[in-house]
N, C-alpha and C positions, 0 to 999 in steps of 0.2 A: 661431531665436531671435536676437534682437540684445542684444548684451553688456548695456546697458544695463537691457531688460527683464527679465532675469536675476536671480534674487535669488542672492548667493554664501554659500558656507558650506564649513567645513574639519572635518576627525573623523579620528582614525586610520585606524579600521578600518568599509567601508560593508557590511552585509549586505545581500542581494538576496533578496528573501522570506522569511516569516514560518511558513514551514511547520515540520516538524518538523526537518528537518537546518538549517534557518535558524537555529529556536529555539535548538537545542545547538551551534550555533556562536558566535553572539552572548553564551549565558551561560560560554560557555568563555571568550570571552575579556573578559567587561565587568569582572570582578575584574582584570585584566591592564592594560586598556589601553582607551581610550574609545569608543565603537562606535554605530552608529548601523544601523538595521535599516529598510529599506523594502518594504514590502507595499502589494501593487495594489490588495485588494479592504479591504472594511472590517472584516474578521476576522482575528485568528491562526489558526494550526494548518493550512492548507492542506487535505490531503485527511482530516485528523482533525475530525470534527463529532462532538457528541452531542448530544442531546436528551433531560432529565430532567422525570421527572414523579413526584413523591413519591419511595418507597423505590428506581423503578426509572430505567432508562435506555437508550437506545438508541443504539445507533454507527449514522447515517445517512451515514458516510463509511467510513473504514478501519475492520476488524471486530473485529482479534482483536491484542494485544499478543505477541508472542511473539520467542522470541533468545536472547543473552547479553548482556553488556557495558554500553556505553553507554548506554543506555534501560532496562536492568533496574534498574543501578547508578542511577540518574536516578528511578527510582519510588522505591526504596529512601533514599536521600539524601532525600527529602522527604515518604517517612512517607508513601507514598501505600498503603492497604490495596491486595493483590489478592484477585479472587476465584479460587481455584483451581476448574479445568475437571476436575481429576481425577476419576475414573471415571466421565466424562458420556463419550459417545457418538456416531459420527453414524448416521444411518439414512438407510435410501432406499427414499423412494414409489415403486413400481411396479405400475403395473397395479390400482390402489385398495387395495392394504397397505404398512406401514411394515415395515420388517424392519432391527432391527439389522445393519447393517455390521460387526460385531466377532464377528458368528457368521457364518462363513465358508457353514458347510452351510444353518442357513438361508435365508442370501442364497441358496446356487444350489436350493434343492430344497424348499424353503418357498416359496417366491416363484411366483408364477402365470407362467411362464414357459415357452416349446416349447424340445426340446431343442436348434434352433438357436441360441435364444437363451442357453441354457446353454451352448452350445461358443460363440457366438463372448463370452460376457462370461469366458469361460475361457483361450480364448485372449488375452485384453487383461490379463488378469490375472497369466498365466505373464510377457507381455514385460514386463509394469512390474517385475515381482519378479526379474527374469534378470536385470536393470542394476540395481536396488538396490545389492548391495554393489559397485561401483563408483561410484555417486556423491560418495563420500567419502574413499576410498584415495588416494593419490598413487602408489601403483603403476604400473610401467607399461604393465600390461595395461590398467588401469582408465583412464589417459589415454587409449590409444589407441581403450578402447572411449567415452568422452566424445566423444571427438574424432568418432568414425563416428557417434553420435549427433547431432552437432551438423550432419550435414551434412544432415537426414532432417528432413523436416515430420513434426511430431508423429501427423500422420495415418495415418503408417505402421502405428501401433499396428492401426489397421482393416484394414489390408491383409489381403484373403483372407477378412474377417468378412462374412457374409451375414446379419447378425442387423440387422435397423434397429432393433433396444431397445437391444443394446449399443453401438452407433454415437450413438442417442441419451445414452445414459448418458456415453462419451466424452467426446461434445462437451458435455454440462452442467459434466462436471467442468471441463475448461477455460475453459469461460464459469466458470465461480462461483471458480475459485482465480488466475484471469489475465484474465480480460475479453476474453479472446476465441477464435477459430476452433482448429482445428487443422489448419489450413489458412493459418493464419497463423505461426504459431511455429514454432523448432527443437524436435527433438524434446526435447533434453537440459534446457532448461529447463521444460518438460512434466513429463516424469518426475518432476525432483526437488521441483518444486513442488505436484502432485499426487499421486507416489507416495508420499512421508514421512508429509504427511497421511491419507493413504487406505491406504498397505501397514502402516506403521510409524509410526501417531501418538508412540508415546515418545521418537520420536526428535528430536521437537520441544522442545527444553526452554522452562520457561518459560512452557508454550500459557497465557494466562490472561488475566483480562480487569480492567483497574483500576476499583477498586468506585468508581458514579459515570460511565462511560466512560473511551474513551481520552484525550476531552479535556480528562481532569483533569491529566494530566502539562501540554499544551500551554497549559490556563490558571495553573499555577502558574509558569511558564516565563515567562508574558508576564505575570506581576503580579512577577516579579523584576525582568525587564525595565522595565518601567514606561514612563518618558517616550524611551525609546533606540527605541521603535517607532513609526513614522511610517506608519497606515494608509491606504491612498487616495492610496498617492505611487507611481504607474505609471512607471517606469525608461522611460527613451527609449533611452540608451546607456552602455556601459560602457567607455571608453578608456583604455587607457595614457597615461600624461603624464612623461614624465620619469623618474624612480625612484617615481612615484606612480601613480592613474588621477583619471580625472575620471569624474563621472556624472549624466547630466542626468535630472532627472524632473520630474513635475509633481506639485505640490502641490495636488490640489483642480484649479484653473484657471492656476495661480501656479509659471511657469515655474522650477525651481530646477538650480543648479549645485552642487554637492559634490563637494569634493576630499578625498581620503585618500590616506593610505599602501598601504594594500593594497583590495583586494575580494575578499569570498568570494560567490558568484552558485550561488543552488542552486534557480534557476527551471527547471521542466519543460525537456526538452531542447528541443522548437520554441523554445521563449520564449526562453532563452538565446542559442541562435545567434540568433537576431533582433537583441537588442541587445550582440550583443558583434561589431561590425562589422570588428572587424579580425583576425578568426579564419582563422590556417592554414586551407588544405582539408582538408590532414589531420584537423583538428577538426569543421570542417563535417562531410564526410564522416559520420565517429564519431556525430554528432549524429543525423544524419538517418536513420543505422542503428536508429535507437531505434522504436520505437511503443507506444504506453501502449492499455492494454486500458479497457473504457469497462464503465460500469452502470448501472442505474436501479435506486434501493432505493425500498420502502414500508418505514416501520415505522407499527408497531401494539402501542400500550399497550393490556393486556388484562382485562377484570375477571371474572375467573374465581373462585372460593373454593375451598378442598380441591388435594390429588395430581391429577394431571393425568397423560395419555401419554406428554406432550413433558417432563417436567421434568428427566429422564434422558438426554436428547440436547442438544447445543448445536449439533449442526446435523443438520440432514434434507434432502437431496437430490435434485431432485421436478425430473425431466430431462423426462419427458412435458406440464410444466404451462405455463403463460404466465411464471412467473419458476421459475429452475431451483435454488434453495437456499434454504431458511428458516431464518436465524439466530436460535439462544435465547439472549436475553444475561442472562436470569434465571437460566439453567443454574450458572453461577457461583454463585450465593444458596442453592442446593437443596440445603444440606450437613447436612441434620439432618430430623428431624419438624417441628419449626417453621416449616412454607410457608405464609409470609404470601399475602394474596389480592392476587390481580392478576398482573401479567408484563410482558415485553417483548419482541417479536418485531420481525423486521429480516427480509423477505423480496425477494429480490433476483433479474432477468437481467440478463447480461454478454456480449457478443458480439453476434454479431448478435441474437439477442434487444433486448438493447440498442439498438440503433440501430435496430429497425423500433418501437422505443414512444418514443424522443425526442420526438418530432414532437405527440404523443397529450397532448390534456387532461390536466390532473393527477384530473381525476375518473374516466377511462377507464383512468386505469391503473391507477387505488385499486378501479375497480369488478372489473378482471381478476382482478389480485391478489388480493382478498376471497374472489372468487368459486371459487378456485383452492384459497386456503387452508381456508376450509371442505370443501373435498372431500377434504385430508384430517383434518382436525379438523374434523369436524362439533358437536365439543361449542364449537366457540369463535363457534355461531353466539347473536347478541346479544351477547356480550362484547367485542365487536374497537372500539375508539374509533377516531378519526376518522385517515384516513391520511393518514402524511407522507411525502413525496415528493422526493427528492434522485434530480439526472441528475450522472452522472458525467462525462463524455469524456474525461478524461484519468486513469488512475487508476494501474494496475500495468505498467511498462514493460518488453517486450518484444523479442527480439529473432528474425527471420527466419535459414533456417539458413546458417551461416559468419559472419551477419552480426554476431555478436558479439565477431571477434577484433578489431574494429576500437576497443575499451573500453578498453583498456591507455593508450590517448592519453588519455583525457579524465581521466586521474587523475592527469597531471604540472599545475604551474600554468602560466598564459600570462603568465609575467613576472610584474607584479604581481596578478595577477587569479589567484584561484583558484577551482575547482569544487568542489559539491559534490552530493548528491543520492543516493536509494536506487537508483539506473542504476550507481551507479560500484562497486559491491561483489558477494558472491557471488549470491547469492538476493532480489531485489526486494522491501524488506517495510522496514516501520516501524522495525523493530531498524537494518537496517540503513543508513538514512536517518539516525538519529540518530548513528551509527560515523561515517558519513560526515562528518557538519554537526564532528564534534569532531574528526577528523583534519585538515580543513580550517583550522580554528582554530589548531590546536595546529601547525602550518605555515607559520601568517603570525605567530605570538607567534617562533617561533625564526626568522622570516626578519628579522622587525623587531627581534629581538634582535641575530645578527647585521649588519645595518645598519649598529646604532647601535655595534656595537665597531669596525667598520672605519671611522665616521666620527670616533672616538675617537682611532685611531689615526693616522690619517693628521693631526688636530690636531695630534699631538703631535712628528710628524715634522714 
């Protein structure tokens, strides 16, 4: 760019994407102090998409709302209904039956399965449940056992299983709750990512799903925001400048410069170290440690009438199929005799699943899927409308083992620039993307407070 071609502009505070930790940082601080928010593509909410049709809805990006804190408090503050998931269920296809998961003896002794297959889905079952109470203790047994977990690919869990159901059943769960291998992960984010869900669903508070989708928090977020969000404005760089940064982006075609006080930058971890070019290695490093699991969802709005199989589960598990999890986001609705007609189904692969159907037609995938889901709901054949298709590649990030001690760095700020993203906190999830985007905030309102008294003072001296 030549200075001249340049258009300038000045704002306190710049945000860097419009996803969800973008969103609660921006409205953390726009009552504060003046803020400006740039997004690359021409929507909010990031990896949060839904798609409504009449009563129902479907999350064709991120599935399920769950946490504490900032994003509960954030539905609540705005009067968003939820649908509680209470006493729905998951299940898993095997072998051409559904079998509640919440019935332990069904799954091993109801289920069409050789006794191989019962000893090795027994033994994957005792490891996940041996580390359970250590995921949350601060003990020092329980660190030291985190700690030996972290050095172990998740695949360990298979070690010694000769069953290829329950090796398949493994790896679905990690495709459908991480997006990807177990051959890719540590073990310890495995576990608790997979085991809370699948050993110990209570332990999730909050599982639930906001009536409408999840992108009813992210569009009331951006209709608060209003004109502070600039879509289609692709960040070229983010620099220090002074006690300030500068940041060039493009406007459509319309080269722009933007100066502020601070930045909060809560772009995917590739994206970020890209335009933050004058990043310690230390931070590089940190970055490059990251990997995001990837997925290809169909959904399918359903026109069924009457009680249904599924209406009891919110999610089913189908590790032998073309997509390895089918989400009921109607599940939520089903709290009474009053089941209106129709539904909404979100059926998903992650992992390599994912990445051998990228490539593929959207007709090819909707044709697998269908064909898939019918086999095991055969009553939903003639009811399934027309399917919709979202590729993910970047979605739940990950980390390879040991490679996570290297995260402690990306949570201090780089001067005036600071981070933020669901990579920086415990558990990879929506909840805590939005903890993120307001710790952020709430870091640059007291740095810019501070500032402003030591420039106060030194006036005065």
């Amino acid at each position: 760019m030549t200075t001249h071609d340049v258009h300038e502009e000045t704002t306190e505070v710049v945000v860097v994407g419009a996803g969800m930790s973008g969103l609660m940082a921006a409205t953390t601080l726009a009552p504060e102090t003046d803020v400006v928010v740039l997004e690359s593509t021409d929507r909010t909410g990031g990896r949060v998409e839904t798609v409504r049709r009449g009563d129902y809805w479907i999350n064709v990006g991120t599935q399920f709302t769950e946490g504490t804190g900032t994003l509960i408090d954030a539905l609540d503050r705005h009067g968003i209904e939820m649908g509680s998931l209470a006493g729905k269920s998951v299940a898993l296809y095997l072998n051409g039956e559904v079998v509640d998961t919440s019935n332990p003896v069904a799954l091993m002794f109801r289920t069409r399965m050789t006794m191989m297959d019962r000893i090795g889905m027994a033994i994957v079952g005792a490891r996940i449940l041996s580390v359970m109470p250590f995921l949350e203790s601060q003990s020092r047994i329980a660190q030291r056992v985190r700690a030996k977990l972290d050095t172990k690919l998740a695949s360990y869990l298979l070690k010694g299983v000769r069953s290829e159901l329950a090796a398949a059943v493994v790896r679905s769960w990690s495709a459908q709750w991480m997006g990807c291998e177990v051959e890719e992960t540590a073990a310890t984010q495995f576990v608790t990512s997979v085991g809370l869900a699948l050993a110990d669903p209570e332990k999730i508070p909050n599982f639930s799903l906001p009536v409408g989708g999840n992108q009813t928090l992210t569009d009331v977020l951006t209709e608060d925001l209003g004109g502070r969000i600039r879509l289609n404005s692709v960040v070229r760089s983010v620099r220090q400048d002074g006690d300030g940064v500068v940041v060039d982006y493009h406007d459509g075609d319309r080269p722009v410069r933007l100066r502020a006080k601070r930045a909060i930058v809560t772009a995917p971890a590739d994206v970020a170290e890209r335009i933050i070019p004058d990043l310690p290695q230390q931070h590089r490093n940190a970055f490059n440690d990251i990997t995001y699991g990837r997925y290809v969802i169909v959904g399918f709005f359903t026109d069924e009438v009457g009680p249904q199989r599924w209406d009891d589960y919110f999610a089913v598990s189908t590790p032998q199929l073309s997509f390895q999890a089918m989400f009921n986001h109607a599940a939520a609705m089903r709290n009474g005799d009053d089941r209106k007609p129709g539904g909404a189904l979100a059926c998903f692969a992650g992992g390599a699943h994912a990445d051998a159907l990228f490539d593929l037609p959207d007709e090819e995938i909707v044709s697998r899927y269908q064909q898939d889901l019918l086999a095991v709901f055969p009553e939903l054949e003639g009811k399934l409308g027309e399917g919709i298709v979202r590729r993910h590649r970047r979605v739940v990030p990950f980390w390879a083992p040991g490679r996570r001690n290297s995260l402690p760095t990306l949570r201090d700020p780089l001067g005036t620039t600071y981070l933020a993203g669901d990579y920086q906190l415990d558990l990879p999830s929506l909840a805590d993307a939005a903890t993120s985007g307001e710790r952020a905030a709430k870091a640059v309102l007291a740095s810019l407070s501070q500032a402003a008294r030591e420039k106060d003072s030194a006036i005065r001296v």
